[in-house]
C-alpha beads as a LAMMPS data file, in Angstrom:
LAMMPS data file: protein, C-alpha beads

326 atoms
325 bonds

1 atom types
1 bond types

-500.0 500.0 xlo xhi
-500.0 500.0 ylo yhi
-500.0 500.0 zlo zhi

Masses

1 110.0

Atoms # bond

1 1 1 19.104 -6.026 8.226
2 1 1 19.021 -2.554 9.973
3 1 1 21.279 -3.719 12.743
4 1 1 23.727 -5.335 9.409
5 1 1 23.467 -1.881 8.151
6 1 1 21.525 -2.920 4.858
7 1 1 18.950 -0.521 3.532
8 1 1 15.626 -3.068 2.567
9 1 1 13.205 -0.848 0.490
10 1 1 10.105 -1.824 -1.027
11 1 1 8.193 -0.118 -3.861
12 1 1 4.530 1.304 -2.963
13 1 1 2.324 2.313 -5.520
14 1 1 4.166 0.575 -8.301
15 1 1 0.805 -2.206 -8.207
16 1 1 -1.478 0.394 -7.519
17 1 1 -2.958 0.510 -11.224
18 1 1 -3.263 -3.441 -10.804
19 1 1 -5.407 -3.770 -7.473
20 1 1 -7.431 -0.768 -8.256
21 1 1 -8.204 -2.627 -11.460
22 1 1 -8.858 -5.919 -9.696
23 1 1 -10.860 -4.012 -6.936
24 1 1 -13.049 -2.755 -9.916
25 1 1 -13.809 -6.283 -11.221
26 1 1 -14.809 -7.565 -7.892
27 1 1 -17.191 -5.124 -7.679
28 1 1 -18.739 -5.727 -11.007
29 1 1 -18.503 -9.366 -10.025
30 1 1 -20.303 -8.934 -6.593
31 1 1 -22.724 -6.911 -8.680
32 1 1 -23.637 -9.260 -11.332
33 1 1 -23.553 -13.190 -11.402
34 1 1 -21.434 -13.172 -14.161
35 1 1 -19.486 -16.327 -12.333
36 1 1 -22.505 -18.602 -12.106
37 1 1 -23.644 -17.763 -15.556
38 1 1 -20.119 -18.325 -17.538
39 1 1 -20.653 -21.465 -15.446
40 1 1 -23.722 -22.017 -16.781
41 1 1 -22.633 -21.331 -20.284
42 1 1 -19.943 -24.055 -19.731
43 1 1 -22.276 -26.598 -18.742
44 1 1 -24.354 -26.303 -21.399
45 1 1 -22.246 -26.266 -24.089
46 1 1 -23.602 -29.127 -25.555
47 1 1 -26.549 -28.389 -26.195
48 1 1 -27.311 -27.096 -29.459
49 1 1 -29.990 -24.462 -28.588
50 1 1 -28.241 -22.862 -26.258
51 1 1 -28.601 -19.771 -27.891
52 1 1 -32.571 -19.894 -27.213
53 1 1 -32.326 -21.773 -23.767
54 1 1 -30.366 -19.246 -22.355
55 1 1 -32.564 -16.443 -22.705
56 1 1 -34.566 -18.351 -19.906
57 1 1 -31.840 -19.246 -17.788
58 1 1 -30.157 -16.089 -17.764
59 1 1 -32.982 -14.582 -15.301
60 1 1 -31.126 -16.799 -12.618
61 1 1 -27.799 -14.751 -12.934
62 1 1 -29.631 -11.253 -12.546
63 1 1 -27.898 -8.294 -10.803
64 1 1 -27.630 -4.609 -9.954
65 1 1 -25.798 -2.113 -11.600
66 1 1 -23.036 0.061 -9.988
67 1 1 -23.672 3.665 -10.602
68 1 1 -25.782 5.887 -8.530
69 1 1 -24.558 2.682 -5.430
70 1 1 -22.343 4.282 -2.944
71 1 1 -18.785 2.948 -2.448
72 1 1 -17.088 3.414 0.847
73 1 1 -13.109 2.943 1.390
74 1 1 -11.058 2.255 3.879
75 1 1 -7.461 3.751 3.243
76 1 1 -6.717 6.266 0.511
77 1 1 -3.594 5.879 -0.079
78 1 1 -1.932 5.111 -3.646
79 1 1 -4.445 1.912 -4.076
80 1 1 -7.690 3.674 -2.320
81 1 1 -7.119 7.092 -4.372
82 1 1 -7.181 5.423 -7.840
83 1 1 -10.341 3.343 -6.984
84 1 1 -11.989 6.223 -5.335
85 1 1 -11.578 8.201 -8.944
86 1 1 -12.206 5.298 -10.988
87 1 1 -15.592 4.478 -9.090
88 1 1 -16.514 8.257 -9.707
89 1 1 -15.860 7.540 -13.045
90 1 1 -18.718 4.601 -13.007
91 1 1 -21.420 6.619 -11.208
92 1 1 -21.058 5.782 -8.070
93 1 1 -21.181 7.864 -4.603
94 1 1 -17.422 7.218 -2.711
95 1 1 -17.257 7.834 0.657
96 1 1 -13.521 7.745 1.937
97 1 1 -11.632 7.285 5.574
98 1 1 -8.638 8.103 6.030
99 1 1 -6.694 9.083 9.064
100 1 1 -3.936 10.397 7.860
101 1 1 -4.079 14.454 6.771
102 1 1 -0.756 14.061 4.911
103 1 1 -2.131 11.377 2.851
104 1 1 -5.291 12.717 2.098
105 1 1 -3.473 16.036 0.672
106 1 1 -1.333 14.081 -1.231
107 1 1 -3.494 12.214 -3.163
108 1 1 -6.801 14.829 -2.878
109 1 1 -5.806 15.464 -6.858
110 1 1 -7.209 12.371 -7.554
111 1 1 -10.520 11.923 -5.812
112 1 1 -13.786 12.746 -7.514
113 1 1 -14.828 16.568 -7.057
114 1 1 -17.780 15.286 -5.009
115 1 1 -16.036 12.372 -2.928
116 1 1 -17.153 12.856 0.752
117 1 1 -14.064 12.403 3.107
118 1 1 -15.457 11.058 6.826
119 1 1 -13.977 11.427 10.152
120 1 1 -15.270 8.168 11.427
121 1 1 -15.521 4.605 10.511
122 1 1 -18.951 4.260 11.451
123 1 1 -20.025 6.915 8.732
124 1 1 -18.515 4.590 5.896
125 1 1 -20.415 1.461 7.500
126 1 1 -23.886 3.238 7.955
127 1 1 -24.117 4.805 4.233
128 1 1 -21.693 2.136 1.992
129 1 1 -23.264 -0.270 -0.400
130 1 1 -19.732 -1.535 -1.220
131 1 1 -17.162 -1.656 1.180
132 1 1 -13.411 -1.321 -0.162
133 1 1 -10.257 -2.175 2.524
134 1 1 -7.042 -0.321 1.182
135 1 1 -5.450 -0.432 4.335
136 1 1 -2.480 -1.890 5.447
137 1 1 -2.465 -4.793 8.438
138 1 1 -1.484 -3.471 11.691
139 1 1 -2.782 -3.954 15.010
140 1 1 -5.904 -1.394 14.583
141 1 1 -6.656 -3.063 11.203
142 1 1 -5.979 -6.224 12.353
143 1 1 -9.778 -7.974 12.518
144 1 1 -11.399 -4.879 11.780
145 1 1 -14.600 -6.616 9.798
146 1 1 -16.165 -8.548 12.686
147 1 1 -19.798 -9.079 14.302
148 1 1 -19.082 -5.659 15.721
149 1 1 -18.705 -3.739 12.494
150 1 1 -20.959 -5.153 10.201
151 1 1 -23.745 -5.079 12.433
152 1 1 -23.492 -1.406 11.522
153 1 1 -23.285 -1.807 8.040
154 1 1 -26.298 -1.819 5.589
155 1 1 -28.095 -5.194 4.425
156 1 1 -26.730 -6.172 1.339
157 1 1 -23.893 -4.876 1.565
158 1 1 -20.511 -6.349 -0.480
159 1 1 -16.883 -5.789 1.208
160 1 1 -13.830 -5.673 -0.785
161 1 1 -10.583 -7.516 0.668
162 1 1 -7.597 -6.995 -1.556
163 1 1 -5.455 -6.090 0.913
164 1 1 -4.628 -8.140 3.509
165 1 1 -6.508 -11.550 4.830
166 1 1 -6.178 -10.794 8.680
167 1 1 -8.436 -7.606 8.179
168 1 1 -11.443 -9.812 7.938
169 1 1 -12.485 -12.274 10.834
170 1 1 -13.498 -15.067 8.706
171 1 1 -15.769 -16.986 11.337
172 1 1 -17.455 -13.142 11.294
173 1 1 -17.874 -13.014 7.956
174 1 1 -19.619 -16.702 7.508
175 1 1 -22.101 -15.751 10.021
176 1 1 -22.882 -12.429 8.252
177 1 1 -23.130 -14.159 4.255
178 1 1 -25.274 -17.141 5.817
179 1 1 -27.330 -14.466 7.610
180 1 1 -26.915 -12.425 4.096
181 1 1 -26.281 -8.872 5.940
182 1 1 -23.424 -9.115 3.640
183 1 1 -24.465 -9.956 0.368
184 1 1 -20.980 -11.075 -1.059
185 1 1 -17.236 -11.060 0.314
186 1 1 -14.533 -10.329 -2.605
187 1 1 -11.542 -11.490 -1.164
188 1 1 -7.516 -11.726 -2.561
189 1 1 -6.693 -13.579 0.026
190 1 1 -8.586 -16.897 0.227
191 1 1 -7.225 -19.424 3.144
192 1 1 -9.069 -22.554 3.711
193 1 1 -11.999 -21.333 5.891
194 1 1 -12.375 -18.675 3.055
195 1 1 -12.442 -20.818 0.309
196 1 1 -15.225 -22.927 1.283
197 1 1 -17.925 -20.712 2.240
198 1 1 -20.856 -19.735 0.032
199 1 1 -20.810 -16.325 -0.765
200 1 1 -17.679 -15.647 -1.285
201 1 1 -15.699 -14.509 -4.588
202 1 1 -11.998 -15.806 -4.022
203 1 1 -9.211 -14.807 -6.426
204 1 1 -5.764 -16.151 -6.005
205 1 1 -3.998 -13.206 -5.256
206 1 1 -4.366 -11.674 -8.635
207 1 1 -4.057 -7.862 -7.517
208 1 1 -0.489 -7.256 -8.576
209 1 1 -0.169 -9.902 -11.255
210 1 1 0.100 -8.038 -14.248
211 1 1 3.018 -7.330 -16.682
212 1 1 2.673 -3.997 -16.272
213 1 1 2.882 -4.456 -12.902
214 1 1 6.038 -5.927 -12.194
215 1 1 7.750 -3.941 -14.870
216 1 1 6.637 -0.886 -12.239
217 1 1 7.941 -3.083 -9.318
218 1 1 11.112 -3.890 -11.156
219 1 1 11.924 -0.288 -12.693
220 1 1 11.063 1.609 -9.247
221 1 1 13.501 -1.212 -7.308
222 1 1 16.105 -0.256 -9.177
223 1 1 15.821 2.692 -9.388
224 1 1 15.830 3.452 -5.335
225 1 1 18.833 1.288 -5.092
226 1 1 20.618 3.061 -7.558
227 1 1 19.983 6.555 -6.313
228 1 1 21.158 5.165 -3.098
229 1 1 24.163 4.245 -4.191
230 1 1 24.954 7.088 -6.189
231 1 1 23.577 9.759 -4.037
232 1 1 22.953 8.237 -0.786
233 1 1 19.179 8.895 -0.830
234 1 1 16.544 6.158 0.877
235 1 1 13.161 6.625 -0.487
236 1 1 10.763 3.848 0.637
237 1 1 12.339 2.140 3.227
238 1 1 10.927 -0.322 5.426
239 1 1 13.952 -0.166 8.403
240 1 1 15.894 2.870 7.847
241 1 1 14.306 6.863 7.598
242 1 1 13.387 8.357 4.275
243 1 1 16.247 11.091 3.741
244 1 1 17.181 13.081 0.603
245 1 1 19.688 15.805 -0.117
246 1 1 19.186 15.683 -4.005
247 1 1 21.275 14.457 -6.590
248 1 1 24.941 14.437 -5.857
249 1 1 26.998 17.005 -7.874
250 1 1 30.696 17.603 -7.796
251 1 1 30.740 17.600 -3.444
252 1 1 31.680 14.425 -1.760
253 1 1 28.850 13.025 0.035
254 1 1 29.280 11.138 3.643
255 1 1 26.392 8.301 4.526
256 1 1 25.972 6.910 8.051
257 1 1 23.685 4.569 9.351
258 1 1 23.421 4.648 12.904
259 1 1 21.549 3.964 15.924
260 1 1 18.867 6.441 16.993
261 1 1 20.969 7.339 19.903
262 1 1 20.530 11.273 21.212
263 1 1 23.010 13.470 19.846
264 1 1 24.895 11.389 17.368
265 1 1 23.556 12.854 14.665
266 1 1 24.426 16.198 15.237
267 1 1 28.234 14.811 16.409
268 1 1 28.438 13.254 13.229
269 1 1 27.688 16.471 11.770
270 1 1 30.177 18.589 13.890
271 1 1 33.199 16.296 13.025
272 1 1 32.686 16.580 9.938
273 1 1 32.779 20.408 9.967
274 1 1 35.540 20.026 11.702
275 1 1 37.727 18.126 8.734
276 1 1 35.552 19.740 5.444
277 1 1 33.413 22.347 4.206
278 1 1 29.655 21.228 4.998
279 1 1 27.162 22.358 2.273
280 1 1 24.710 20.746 3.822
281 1 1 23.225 17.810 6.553
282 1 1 20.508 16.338 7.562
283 1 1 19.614 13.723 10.052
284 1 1 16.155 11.283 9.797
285 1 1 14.802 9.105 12.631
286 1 1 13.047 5.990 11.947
287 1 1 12.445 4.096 15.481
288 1 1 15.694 2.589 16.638
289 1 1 17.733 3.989 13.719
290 1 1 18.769 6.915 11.788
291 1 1 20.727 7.825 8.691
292 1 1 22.709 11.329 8.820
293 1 1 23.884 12.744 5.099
294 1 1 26.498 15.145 4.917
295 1 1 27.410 16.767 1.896
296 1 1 31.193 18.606 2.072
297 1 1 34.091 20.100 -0.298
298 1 1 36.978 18.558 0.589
299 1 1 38.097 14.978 -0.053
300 1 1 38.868 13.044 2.979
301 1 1 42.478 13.824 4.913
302 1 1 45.144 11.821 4.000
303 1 1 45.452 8.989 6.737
304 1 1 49.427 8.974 7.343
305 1 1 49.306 11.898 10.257
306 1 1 45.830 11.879 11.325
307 1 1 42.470 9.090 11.437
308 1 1 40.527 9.289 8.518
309 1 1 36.811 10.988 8.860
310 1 1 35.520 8.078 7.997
311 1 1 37.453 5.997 10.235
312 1 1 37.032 8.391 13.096
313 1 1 33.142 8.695 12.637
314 1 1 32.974 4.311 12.477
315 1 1 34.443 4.265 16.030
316 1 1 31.912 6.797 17.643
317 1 1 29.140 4.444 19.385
318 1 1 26.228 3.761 17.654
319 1 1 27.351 3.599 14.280
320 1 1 26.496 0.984 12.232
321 1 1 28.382 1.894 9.019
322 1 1 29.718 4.792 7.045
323 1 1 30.355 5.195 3.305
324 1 1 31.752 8.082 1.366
325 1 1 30.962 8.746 -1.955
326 1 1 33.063 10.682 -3.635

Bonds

1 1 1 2
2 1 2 3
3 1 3 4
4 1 4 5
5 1 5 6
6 1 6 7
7 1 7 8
8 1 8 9
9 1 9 10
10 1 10 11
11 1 11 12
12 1 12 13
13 1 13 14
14 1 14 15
15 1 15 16
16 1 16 17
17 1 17 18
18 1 18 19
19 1 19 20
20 1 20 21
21 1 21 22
22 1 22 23
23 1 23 24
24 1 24 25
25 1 25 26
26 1 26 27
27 1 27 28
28 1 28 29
29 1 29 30
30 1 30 31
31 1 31 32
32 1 32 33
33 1 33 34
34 1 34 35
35 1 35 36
36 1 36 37
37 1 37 38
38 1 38 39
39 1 39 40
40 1 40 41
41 1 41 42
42 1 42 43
43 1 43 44
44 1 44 45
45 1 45 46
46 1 46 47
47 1 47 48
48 1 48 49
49 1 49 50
50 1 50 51
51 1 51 52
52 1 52 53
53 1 53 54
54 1 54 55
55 1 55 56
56 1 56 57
57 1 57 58
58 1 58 59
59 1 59 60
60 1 60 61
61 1 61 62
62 1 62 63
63 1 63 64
64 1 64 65
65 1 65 66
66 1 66 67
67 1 67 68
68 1 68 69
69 1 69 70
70 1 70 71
71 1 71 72
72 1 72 73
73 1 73 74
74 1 74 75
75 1 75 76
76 1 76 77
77 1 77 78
78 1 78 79
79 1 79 80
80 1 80 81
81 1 81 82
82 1 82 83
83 1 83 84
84 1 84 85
85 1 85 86
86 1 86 87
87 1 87 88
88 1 88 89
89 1 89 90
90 1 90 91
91 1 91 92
92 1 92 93
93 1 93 94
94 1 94 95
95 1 95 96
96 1 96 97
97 1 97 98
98 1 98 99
99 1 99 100
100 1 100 101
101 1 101 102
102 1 102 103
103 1 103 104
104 1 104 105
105 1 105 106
106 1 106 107
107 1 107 108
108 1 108 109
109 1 109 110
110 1 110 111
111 1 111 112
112 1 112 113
113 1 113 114
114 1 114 115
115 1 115 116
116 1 116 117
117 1 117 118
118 1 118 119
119 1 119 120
120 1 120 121
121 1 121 122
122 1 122 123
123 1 123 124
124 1 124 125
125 1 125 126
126 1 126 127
127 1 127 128
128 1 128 129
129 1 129 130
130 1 130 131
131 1 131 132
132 1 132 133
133 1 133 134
134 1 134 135
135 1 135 136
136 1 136 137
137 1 137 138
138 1 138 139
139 1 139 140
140 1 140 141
141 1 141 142
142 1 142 143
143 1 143 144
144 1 144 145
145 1 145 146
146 1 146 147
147 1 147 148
148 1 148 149
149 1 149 150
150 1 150 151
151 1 151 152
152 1 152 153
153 1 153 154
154 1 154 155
155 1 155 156
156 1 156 157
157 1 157 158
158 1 158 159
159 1 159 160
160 1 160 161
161 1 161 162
162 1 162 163
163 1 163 164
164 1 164 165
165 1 165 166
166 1 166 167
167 1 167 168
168 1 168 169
169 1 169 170
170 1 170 171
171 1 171 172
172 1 172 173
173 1 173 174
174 1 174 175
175 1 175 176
176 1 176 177
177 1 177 178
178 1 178 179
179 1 179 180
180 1 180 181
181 1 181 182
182 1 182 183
183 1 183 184
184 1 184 185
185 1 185 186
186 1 186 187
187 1 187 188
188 1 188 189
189 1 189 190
190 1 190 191
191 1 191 192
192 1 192 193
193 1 193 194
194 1 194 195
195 1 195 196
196 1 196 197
197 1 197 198
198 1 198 199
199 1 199 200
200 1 200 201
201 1 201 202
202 1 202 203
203 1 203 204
204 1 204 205
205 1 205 206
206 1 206 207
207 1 207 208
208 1 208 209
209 1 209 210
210 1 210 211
211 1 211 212
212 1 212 213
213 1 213 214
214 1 214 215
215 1 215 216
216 1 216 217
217 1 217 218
218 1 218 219
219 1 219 220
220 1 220 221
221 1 221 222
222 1 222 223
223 1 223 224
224 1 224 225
225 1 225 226
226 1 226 227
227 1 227 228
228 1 228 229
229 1 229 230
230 1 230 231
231 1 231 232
232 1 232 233
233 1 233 234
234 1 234 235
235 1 235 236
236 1 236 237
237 1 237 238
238 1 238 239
239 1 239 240
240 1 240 241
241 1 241 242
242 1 242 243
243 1 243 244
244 1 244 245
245 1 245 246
246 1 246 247
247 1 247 248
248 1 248 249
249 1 249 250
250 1 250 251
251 1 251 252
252 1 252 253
253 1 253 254
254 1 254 255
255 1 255 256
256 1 256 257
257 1 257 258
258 1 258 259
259 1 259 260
260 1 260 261
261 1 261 262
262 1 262 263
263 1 263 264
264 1 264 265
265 1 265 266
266 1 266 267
267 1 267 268
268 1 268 269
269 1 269 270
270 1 270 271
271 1 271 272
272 1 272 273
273 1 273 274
274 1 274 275
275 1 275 276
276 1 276 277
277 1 277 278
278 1 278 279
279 1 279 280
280 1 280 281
281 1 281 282
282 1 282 283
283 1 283 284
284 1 284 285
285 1 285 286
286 1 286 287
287 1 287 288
288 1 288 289
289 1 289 290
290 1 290 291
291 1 291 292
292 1 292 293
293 1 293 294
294 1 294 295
295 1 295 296
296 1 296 297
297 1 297 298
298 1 298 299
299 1 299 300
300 1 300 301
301 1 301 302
302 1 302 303
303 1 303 304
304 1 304 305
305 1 305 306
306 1 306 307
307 1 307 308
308 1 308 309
309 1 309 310
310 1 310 311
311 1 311 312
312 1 312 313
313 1 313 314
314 1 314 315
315 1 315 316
316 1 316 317
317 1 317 318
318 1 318 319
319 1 319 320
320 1 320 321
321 1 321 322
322 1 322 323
323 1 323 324
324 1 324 325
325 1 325 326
C-alpha cells in the first residue's frame, strides 16, 4: 500500500476501555471460581433444594480476593494505563514496565499516585501476583512467557494474555499450570493447544467486542481519513510517518508521499518556494518512506508556459504521489 501511495491507518486506543474491562474480569475470574460454580448451579438446576445444597457445595468454588494482591504489567500504553488505574481503584499494588519514556509521560496522568514504575522485567516477575501483557507482538515480545520467565515468577501466580497469542509459549505454559507455579492462564487468544489444557480461562476474543467499542473504532476511522483528506494530516499510520501542520485555512496545501530517499524532502520543499509563498513545511520519516507537507499562498501556475508544481514535483525520483488541496 505504501509503495501504491495509500495511507492504511488504524485506530489505537479506541478498544482500550473494552480490554481493560475484559482484563479486569479475568482477573476476578482467575481469582474466584465463579466458572465452575455457575457450572455447578447449571447442573443442579433440578434439584429442588438447591438453595440449601449449595451452601455445601459452594466451599468447592472458594477464592481470594484482589485488593491488597499486587498486579504487575507489561506495556502501559493506552490498554496498560487504564488497567493500571482501574486495579488501583480495587486495592491492589501495580507494578508497571515500560520501556518507552515517551509513553510513560504520556499516560503518567493516569496511573495510581503510588504505582511503582520498574526498569526491569525481572522486578515485575519476582513481586507480581497477577501478571498483565499489554504489549504489542514483536520479535522481543514474541515468546516472552516461557520456562525461562516464569521460573522467576512467584507460585501462584495468574498471567493475563489479552494481547496477542504468540507472547505466551503454550507448551511453557502447560508445564507451569500442571506443575501449578502458575495458578491460572487468562487468555484472548485460545488456539487448539490452549483450549484444551486445564487451567486455563479461554475467551473468544472478547476484548474489543463491545458496542461502545466499535462505535470508537468507527468514529476515530473516519475521522483520520477525513482530516487527511481535508488537511493532509496522517495520525496513526501503520506505513506512512505521523505528520501534522494543523487544520487547513485559506492557504493551499501540497501532500507528497515519497520514498525516504536523502534530500528529497527538502527539494520538494525548495521547488516549491521557488513557484509560491511557503508558510510552512515539514518532512516525517517512517522507514522506507516519508510524507513532506507544504503549506503556500499562491494557487498553482497556470500550465500553458511552464510545468505545473505538481507535475514538476511527480517527476523528481522517489515520489510516489502528490496531491494539492486547494
Amino acid at each position: 500500500m505504501a509503495k501504491a501511495g495509500v495511507v492504511v491507518f488504524n485506530t489505537p486506543g479506541a478498544n482500550a476501555n473494552a480490554v481493560k474491562e475484559l482484563t479486569i474480569a479475568g482477573m476476578l475470574l482467575a481469582a474466584r471460581d465463579i466458572y465452575h460454580g455457575m457450572r455447578w448451579v447449571e447442573d443442579n438446576k433440578e434439584d429442588v433444594d438447591i438453595n440449601k445444597n449449595m451452601e455445601k457445595a459452594k466451599a468447592t468454588f472458594a477464592g481470594t480476593e484482589i485488593a491488597g494482591k499486587t498486579l504487575g504489567i507489561f506495556g502501559l500504553g493506552a490498554v496498560g494505563a487504564l488497567v493500571a488505574n482501574a486495579a488501583g481503584a480495587l486495592g491492589m499494588k501495580v507494578y508497571g514496565y515500560e520501556p518507552s519514556a515517551a509513553t510513560i509521560e504520556k499516560n503518567s496522568y493516569l496511573f495510581p499516585s503510588d504505582i511503582t514504575i520498574v526498569s526491569s522485567s525481572d522486578e515485575i516477575y519476582s513481586v507480581a501476583d497477577y501478571i498483565s501483557l499489554n504489549v504489542p507482538l514483536l520479535p522481543a515480545t514474541r515468546g516472552m512467557i516461557n520456562l525461562e520467565s516464569i521460573a522467576k515468577m512467584k507460585d501462584g501466580v495468574v498471567i493475563l494474555n489479552l494481547a496477542r497469542d504468540a507472547i505466551v509459549n503454550d507448551e511453557d505454559i502447560k508445564v507451569a499450570l500442571e506443575s501449578k507455579k502458575v495458578h491460572k492462564y487468562v487468555t484472548d487468544f485460545p488456539n487448539f493447544t490452549s483450549a484444551n489444557m486445564d487451567g486455563v480461562i479461554a475467551m473468544p476474543h472478547l476484548g474489543a467486542s463491545t458496542e461502545e467499542a466499535e462505535d470508537n473504532c468507527a468514529y476515530l476511522a473516519a475521522k483520520q481519513v477525513i482530516d487527511f483528506i481535508e488537511n493532509g494530516n496522517i495520525v496513526n499510520s501503520v506505513n506512512y510517518p505521523n505528520i501534522e501542520l494543523g487544520h487547513k485555512l485559506d492557504a493551499h496545501r501540497l501532500v507528497v508521499l515519497h520514498q525516504n530517499l536523502e534530500g528529497l524532502g527538502p527539494n520538494i520543499i525548495a521547488i516549491t518556494g521557488a513557484k509560491a509563498q511557503v508558510n510552512a513545511a515539514l518532512t516525517k520519516v517512517k522507514n522506507n518512506f516519508a510524507v513532506t507537507l507544504v503549506e503556500f499562498e499562491k494557487p498553482e501556475q497556470k500550465c500553458e508556459e511552464k510545468i505545473c508544481l505538481s507535475e514538476e514535483l511527480a517527476i523528481l525520483p522517489g515520489v510516489i504521489r502528490v496531491r494539492v488541496i486547494q
